[in-house]
Every structure is written in structure tokens, then in C-alpha cells.
N, C-alpha and C positions, 0 to 999 in steps of 0.2 A: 404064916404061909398063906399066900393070897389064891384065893378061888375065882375063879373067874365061868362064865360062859357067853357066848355069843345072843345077843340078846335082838337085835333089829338089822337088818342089811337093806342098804335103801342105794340109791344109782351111784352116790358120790364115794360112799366108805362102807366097813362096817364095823359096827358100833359094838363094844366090849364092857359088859357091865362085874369092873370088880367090888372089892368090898368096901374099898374107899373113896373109890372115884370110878368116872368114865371117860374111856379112851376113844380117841379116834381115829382109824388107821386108814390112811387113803388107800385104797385100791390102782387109781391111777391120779397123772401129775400133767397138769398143761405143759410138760415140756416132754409127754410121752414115755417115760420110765417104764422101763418094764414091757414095754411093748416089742415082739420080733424086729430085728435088723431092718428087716425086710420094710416095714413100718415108718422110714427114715426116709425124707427125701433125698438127703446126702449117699443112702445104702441102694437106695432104687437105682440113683444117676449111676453109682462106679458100679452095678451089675451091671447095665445099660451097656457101658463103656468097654470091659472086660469083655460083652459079646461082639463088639463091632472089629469089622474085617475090613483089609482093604478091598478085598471082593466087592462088599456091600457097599459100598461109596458111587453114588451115580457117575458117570462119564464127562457131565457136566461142572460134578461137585469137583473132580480130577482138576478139570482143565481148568475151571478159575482159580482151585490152590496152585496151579503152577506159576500161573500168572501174578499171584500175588507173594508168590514167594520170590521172582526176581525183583519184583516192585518193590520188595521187605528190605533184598539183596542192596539192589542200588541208594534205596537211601540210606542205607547206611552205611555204605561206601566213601558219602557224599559226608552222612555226618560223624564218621570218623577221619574222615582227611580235612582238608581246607575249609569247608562249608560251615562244619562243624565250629569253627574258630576253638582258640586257645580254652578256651572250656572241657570242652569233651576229653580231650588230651589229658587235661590237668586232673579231672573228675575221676576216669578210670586208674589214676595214679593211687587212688585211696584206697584200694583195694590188692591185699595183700593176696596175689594168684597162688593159691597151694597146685601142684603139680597133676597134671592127671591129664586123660584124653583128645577132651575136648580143644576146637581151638577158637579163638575170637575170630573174626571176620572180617578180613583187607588191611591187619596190621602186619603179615609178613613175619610173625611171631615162630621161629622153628620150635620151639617147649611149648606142648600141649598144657593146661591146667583141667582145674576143678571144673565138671559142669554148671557148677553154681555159679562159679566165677565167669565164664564164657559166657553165660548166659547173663547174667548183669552187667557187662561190656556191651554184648550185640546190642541187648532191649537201650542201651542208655545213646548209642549212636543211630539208633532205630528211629529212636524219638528225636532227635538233637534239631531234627528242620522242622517236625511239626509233618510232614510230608509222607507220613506212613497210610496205611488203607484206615478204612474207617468203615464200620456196621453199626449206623445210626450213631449212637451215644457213645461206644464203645469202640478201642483200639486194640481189637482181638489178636489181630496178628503179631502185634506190635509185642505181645510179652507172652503167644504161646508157639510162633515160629523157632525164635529161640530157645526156648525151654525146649522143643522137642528136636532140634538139631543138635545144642550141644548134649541132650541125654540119648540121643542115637547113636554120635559120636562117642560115649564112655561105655554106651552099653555095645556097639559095635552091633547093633538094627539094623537092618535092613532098609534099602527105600521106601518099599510097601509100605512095611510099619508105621513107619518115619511119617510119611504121609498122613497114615489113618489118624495116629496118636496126633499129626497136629492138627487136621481137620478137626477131632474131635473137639481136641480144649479149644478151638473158636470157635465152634458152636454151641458151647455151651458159655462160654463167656457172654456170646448175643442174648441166648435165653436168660443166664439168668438178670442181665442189664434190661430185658422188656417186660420181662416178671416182677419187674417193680411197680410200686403200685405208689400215684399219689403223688404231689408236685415234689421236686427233685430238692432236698435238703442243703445241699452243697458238697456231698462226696463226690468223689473223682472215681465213675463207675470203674474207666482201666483198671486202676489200685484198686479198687475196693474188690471186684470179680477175677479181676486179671490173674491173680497169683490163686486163686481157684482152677482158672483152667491151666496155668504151667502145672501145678500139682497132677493135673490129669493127662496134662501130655505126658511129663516126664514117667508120673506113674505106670501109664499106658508101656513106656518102653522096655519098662523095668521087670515088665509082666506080674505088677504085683496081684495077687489074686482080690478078688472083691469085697470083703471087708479090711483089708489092708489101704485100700483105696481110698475106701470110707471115710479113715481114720486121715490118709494124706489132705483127701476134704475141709475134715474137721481142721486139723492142724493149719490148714493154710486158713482158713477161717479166723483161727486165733490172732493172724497176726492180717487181716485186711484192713487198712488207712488208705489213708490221701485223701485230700479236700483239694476243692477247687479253692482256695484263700493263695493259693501259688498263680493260679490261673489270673484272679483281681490283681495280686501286687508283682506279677512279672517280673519271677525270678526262678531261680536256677532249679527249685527241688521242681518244678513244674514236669521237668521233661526226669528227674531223679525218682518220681514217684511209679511209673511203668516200670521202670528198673527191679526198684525194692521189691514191687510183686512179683515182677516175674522169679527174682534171685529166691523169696522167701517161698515161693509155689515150687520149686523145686526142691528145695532144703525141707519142704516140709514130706513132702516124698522121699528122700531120707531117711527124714527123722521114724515114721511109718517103717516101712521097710525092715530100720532097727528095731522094732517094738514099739516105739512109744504111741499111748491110744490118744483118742481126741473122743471129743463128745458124739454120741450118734447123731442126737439134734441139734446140730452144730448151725445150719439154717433158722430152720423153723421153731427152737426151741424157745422158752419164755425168755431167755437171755441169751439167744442166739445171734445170727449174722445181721437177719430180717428184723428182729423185738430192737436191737438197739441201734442199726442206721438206717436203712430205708426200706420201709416195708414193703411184702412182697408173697406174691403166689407159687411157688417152686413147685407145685404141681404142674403148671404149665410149662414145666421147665421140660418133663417127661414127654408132655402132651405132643403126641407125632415126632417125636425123638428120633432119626435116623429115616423118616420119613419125608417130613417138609422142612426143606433146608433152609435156614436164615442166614448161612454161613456163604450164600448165594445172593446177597442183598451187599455184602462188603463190596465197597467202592473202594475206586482207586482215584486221591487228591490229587487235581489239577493248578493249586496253589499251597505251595509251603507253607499256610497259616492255617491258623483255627478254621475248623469247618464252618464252625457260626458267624463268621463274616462273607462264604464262599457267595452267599444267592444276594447279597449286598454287591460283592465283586463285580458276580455278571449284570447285575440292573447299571450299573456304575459303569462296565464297559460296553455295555448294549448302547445307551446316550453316547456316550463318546462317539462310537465310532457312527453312531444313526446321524448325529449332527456334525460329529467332526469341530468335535469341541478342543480349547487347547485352556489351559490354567487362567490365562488372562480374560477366557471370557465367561469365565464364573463368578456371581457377585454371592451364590451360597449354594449351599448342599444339605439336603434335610435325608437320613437314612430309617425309617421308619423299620425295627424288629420285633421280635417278641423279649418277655423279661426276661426270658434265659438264655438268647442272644446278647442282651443288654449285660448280664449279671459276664460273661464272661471277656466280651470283645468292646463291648458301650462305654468303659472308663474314660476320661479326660485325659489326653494322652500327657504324660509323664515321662523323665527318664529318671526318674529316681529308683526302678529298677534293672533288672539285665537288659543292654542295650538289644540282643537277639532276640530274649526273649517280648520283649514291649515291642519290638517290629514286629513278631506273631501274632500278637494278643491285643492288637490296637487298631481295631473298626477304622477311626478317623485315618489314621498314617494309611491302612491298609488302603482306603478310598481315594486321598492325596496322591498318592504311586501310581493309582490307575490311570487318573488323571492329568498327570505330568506326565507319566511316560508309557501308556497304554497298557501296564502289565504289573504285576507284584509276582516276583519272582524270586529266583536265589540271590541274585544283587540287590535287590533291594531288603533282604532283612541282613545283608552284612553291618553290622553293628555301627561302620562309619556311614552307612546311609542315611542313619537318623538327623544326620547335618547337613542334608541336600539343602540347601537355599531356597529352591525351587519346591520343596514339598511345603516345611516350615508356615511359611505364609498359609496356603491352602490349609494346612489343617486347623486352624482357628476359623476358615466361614464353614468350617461341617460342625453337621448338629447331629444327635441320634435321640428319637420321638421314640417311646416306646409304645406297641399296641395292646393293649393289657387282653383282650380278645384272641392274642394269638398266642397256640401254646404248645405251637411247636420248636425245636431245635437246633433245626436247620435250614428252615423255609415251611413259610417264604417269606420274600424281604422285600422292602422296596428302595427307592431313590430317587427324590426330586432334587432340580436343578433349576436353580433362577438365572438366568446371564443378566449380564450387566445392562440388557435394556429392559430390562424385566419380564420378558418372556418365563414361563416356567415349562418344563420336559420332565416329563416322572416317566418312571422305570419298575416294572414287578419281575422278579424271578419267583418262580412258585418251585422249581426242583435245582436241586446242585450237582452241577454237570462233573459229572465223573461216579455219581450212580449208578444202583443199580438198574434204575427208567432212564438214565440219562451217561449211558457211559463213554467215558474216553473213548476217541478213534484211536485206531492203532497209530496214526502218525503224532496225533497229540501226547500218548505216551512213551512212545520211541524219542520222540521232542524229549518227554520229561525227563526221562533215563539217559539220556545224550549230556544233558545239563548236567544231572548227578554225575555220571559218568566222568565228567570233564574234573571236579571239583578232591575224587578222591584223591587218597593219600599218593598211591599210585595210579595213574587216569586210567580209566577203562574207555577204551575207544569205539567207537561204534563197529568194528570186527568183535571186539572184547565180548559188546553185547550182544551182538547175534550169536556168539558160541556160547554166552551164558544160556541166554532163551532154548537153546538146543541141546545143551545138557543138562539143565531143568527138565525138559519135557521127556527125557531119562532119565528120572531120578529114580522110577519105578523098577526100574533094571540096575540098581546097584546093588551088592550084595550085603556089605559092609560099609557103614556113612563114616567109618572111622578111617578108609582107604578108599577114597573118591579117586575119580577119575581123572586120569594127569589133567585134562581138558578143563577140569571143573576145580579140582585142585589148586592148578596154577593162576586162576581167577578169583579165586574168594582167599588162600590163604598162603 
């Protein structure tokens, strides 16, 4: 029979001297063990979340969600009809819809499904143009409008809710995307955070109380991917990876719900979100939390491509139109970005992948279009575009310089231009127009949505649009999202 007594206690352990040996029994564990709920960055955020009201939501934070929910609306309108091309069509076919509530968005479907499923439909036509809102590095809307419309829709929420629950998971998708600490690894922050805040919208709906949240947290945690290597080789899971977070942030809300637990330190812990992709502060995630809104920085894209060619765009059509230039009289084009402009948009343009996707994701083409025909727009990433004759040629005299001094993501950028008598003309954009320093006029995005408009399954017409914008701006007066307003009803489904 072993005797033992406690013989030393020092900060780390304390120390147990038996008759054969000695033991060492940690008191606490770099991944928090033992420590209160409360203790968790993950349990701090869903208490946070559990106390927020649509009350509490500024007038301003209101009125830009409305605005960027028709903006969600219409392009996916755009990329579940025509726009979208035979992809999106085919892609949503993989997906075997179990029955329930919710319903997709502008396919005309009378059988409601799974919110899981509605919600990885919307987010996968959401993405399809590239042309969704954007907060900074993150496509916040893109994967927790959906998640909180089709979990409104099964839980049969209110609009208030509806609203709060999805303001929430974008604002926390922004926090935890700038909470990142340290040059960008190669994850695809939407995927990587995105199914974090579906988790918190849909949770939000579901009124799950705050360690249940916790646990939806953790769970969606478990399953956060997506690398930008879709982004380099431009192809189809690029726009499939917002999907899978947003579908797995809600499933894991769920899974929660039924029981099942997730780690508390599911963030911060040694083998957490943060230890093994990209490190990070989630304290700052709380810091001013419901106070100073980031979810008010979300811009609305003025071009259907990647944002990190947009401030390249404008230097590009600034020349043009300052000189009034036409393809023939350019002997070259030099586009000077940062590396993580380069790393996503800078490749040597190729079609060795998806023809729509390599029109989004190809700096040179994207500058070529400007230049031929003064705009890059929804015709020009049509997949038969990458055969214009007239680009072709052009996009062999562009070059992309990178500046290893600049380290930001989306500006700024610039663009020299030699002409054929050798003149040179350079061009800086330092912000991208459709920010929040720099946002769309209402006629540039009534423009946008006109476009969308035109392209979906069934067009929405510029009447269409103006009663969507006007039954948006009541969404706060519906009582039930799962019986919409004939108004609103007979426009989205």
C-alpha cells in the first residue's frame, strides 16, 4: 500500500512524493483545462451573442444590412440563372435536398428543404460571379446571410431576429479575419471563419442558450478548411469552399443543439483553430463587441472579380479614359501590386482551369477587357469571352511587378502604360471603389443590380428591383421569415 504526502507546490504543479517514485500533477494545461466556461474565448463570444437584440443594433448598422442583403439577393439571382453558367446548375445537383422549411433563392422550387441544404444552394450561387460584398479579407455575408435566412425560415423567426442573428455572424466573421496575426499562410479566411459565424447565426435563431453555442463554435471549428491553392489554379471548389462553411456552420448548430460537445478551447487552445492555421488574438475579437461596428467597413463590389485586382482596375481605367487610349496604342503595361495581390490574381494567364473561374482570377485578362472595351464586367468573365481576339493579343504585353514593401490586400496598386511612341502614363489607385471610404453611388449600384437583374433564372426587372429594396427595408415588420410577404415572396421564391 503506497503512502504518499504532498511534499512541494511551486506555480507549474504540485509535486507528490510516494514511496517509489515522484509524481507530477499539472494544476493547469496551455490549452486551459479546468478553467471556468467563462474562461474560453469561444464561451465569452456565444454569451456576447445570446445577449444581443435587435434593439441594440445601431440605425446605421440596420440600414447597411438591408442594403447588403439585396446586394446578397441579386447576385445570386444572377448566379443561379444564366450568369452563373452550367456549373452552378450542375454543382447544386450534388446535393441530395432532405425536406424541410427552408427554401433556395430564385429557383421557383414549391418543396421547402433542409436549412442545411438551402443554405449551401444560396452561399454556392452567392459566390458563383465573385460579385458578393466584401469586409476587407473576408466574404462575411456571402456564408452568414444564408445560414440566418434559411435558419429563420425553419425556425419560423421573426425579421428582427433574422436581422440581429445575421448581423451578428458578420461581424464576427470580420473580427475574427483581423484577429489574425502575422503574413497570411494561404487559408481562405471565408472557409476558414465563415462556418464559424453561420454557426452563430443559425445558432442565434435557434435560441440556443450560451454554452450550447459554445459548443456549435467549437464544432464548426472542427471542420474549418479552404486554401487559397483553388484561388492560384482556378477552379471550381474556389467558389464550393464558402458553400461548405457556410452548410457545415449550420450542421454544426445542429449537431450542438442535439448534444454533442466540442472543445471549450476550441480557438485559442494548443491544438486549436489559431495553434494549427493562422495565428491570432480573439481577445480582440470581444474588444468593443457590439460597440464599434466592422460590419460597417463591408463594401459593395463594383466588378465581378477578385477584389485584389479592383485598385489595378481603376488605375487601368483612369489612363484610359484620361488619355483615351484604345488596344492599338499600347506597346505594354506594367501593373505593380503587393504579394498577396500577386499570390492570388498575378498568375500567367492560363486556361487550364475553369474558363469563369480564370476570368475572375486573372489580373492580366482582367486589365486586357479594360482596355479593349473600357469595363470588366458580367460579359466579359462569360467563359466564351476568354476567346475575344481582341483581348488575346493584349494580354501577352502585361507584366505584374510585384512591391515587396506593400503589404496590403487590396490597395493600392498601380499601372504604367508605354504607347507605341514610347511615351509612358502610370496610374495609382490607393482605395477600391465600392468601400467603405469609397462607396458605390446609388446609380453605380442600381447599374449593378440591373445587370444581375437581367442575367437571372427568371429576370427581375428594374420594377422587380425597386419592390425588392422596399420589402427589404421591411423586413423588420415580418413576423414569420417562413411566410414572407406575397411582395417579397413572389421575388426571391
Amino acid at each position: 500500500r503506497r503512502q504518499r504526502q504532498m511534499c512541494i507546490r511551486d506555480s507549474c504543479a504540485t509535486i507528490w512524493v510516494c514511496r517509489d517514485r515522484c509524481i507530477r500533477m499539472p494544476d493547469k494545461t496551455p490549452d486551459g483545462a479546468g478553467k471556468p466556461p467563462a474562461a474560453s474565448h469561444s464561451h465569452g463570444i456565444a454569451q456576447a451573442v445570446t445577449k444581443l437584440r435587435y434593439d441594440d443594433l445601431p440605425p446605421e448598422v440596420v440600414k447597411h444590412a438591408k442594403r447588403l442583403i439585396v446586394d446578397t439577393l441579386v447576385v445570386a439571382a444572377a448566379g443561379a440563372g444564366r450568369a452563373g453558367g452550367t456549373s452552378s446548375r450542375a454543382l447544386r445537383t450534388a446535393v441530395p435536398a432532405a425536406p424541410g422549411r427552408s427554401k433556395p433563392w430564385f429557383l421557383r422550387q414549391p418543396a421547402g428543404v433542409h436549412a442545411v441544404d438551402a443554405t449551401f444552394v444560396n452561399t454556392l450561387h452567392a459566390a458563383a460571379l465573385d460579385f458578393d460584398s466584401l469586409n476587407r479579407a473576408v466574404h462575411a455575408d456571402l456564408v452568414c446571410l444564408p445560414a440566418a435566412w434559411s435558419m429563420a425560415e425553419a425556425s419560423g423567426a421573426g425579421g428582427r431576429d433574422f436581422i440581429a442573428a445575421y448581423v451578428a455572424g458578420s461581424e464576427l466573421v470580420s473580427r475574427w479575419s483581423r484577429a489574425a496575426q502575422g503574413p497570411s499562410k494561404g487559408w481562405s479566411g471565408t472557409s476558414l471563419y465563415g462556418g464559424l459565424g453561420a454557426a452563430v447565426a443559425a445558432g442565434k435563431l435557434m435560441q440556443l442558450p450560451d454554452v450550447t453555442l459554445r459548443h456549435a463554435i467549437g464544432l464548426a471549428c472542427s471542420q474549418a478548411a479552404g486554401t487559397q491553392q483553388a484561388n492560384v489554379e482556378q477552379v471550381l471548389s474556389k467558389r464550393l469552399q464558402p458553400a461548405l462553411a457556410a452548410r457545415q456552420g449550420v450542421f454544426a448548430a445542429h449537431l450542438a443543439a442535439s448534444g454533442a460537445s466540442a472543445p471549450e478551447h476550441a480557438l485559442e487552445g494548443r491544438f486549436g483553430l489559431r495553434a494549427l492555421t493562422q495565428p491570432g488574438d480573439d481577445s480582440q475579437v470581444l474588444d468593443g463587441l457590439w460597440q464599434q461596428w466592422q460590419f460597417l467597413d463591408t463594401g459593395l463590389k463594383a466588378y465581378p472579380v477578385c477584389a485584389c485586382s479592383h485598385a489595378a482596375i481603376e488605375a487601368c481605367l483612369s489612363l484610359r479614359a484620361r488619355y483615351r487610349l484604345n488596344a492599338n496604342d499600347i506597346a505594354s503595361v506594367t501593373a505593380t501590386v503587393s504579394p498577396f495581390m500577386a499570390r492570388l490574381v498575378g498568375a500567367a494567364f492560363s486556361r487550364r482551369g475553369d474558363a469563369q473561374v480564370t476570368a475572375q482570377f486573372s489580373l492580366r485578362y482582367h486589365l486586357a477587357c479594360c482596355l479593349v472595351h473600357g469595363r470588366i464586367g458580367l460579359d466579359q468573365i462569360e467563359p466564351q469571352a476568354l476567346d475575344d481576339p481582341r483581348v488575346l493579343p493584349l494580354i501577352e504585353r502585361i507584366r505584374i511587378d510585384i512591391d515587396p514593401l506593400n503589404t496590403a490586400e487590396l490597395a493600392p496598386a498601380s499601372v504604367s502604360i508605354v504607347l507605341q511612341g514610347g511615351r509612358e502614363v502610370t496610374a495609382r489607385c490607393e482605395q477600391v471603389v465600392g468601400g467603405s471610404e469609397a462607396p458605390l453611388t446609388d446609380e453605380a449600384l442600381f447599374a449593378k443590380w440591373t445587370d444581375c437583374g437581367a442575367r437571372a433564372e427568371t429576370p427581375l426587372s428594374a420594377d422587380d428591383l425597386h419592390r425588392l429594396v422596399e420589402q427589404v427595408d421591411r423586413l423588420e415588420r415580418i413576423q414569420h421569415m417562413d411566410r414572407l410577404p406575397p411582395g417579397l415572396e413572389g421575388l426571391i421564391h
